[in-house]
C-alpha positions as CSV (number, residue, x, y, z in Angstrom):
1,X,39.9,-19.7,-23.2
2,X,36.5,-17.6,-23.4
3,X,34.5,-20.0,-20.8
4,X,36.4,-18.1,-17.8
5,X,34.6,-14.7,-18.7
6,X,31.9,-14.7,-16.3
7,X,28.6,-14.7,-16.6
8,X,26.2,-12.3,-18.5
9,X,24.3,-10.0,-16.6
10,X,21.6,-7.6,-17.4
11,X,24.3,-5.0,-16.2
12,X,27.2,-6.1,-18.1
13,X,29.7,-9.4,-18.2
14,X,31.2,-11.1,-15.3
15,X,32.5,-9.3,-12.3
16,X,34.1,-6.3,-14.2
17,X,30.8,-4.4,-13.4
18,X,29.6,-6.1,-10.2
19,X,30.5,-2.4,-8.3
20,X,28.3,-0.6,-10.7
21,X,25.4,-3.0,-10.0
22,X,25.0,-2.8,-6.8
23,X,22.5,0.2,-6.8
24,X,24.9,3.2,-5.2
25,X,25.6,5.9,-7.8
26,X,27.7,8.3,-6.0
27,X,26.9,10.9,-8.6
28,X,23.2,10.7,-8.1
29,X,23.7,11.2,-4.2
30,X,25.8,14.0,-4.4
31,X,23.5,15.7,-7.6
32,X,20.6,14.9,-5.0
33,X,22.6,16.4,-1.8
34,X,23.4,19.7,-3.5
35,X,18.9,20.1,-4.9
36,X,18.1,19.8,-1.2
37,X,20.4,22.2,-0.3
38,X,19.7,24.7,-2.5
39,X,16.1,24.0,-2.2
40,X,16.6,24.8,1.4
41,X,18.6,28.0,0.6
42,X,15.8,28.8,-1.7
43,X,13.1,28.7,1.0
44,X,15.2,30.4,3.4
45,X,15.0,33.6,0.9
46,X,11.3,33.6,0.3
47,X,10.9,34.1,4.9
48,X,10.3,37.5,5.7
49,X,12.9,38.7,8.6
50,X,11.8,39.0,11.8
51,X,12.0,42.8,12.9
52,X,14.3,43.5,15.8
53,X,13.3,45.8,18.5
């Protein structure tokens, strides 16, 4: 009955977190997406604008 669990991962048991392990954490990108883009944003402020004639 409990020999069919899987085996024991640093990550968790069996294959119930087999999509978490694999190193992609959507979250992160999109946390990381949105710093660069603000960051950009940010920098775009700090250029002085160029003086039409």
């Amino acid at each position: 009955m409990y020999s069919k669990a899987g085996y024991v991962t640093a990550s968790g048991v069996g294959g119930s977190t087999a999509l978490a392990s694999t190193g992609f954490d959507a979250l992160a990108v999109v946390v990381a997406g949105v710093t660069l883009l603000f960051a950009g944003l940010a920098l775009l402020k700090l250029v002085p604008r160029r003086a039409k004639d």
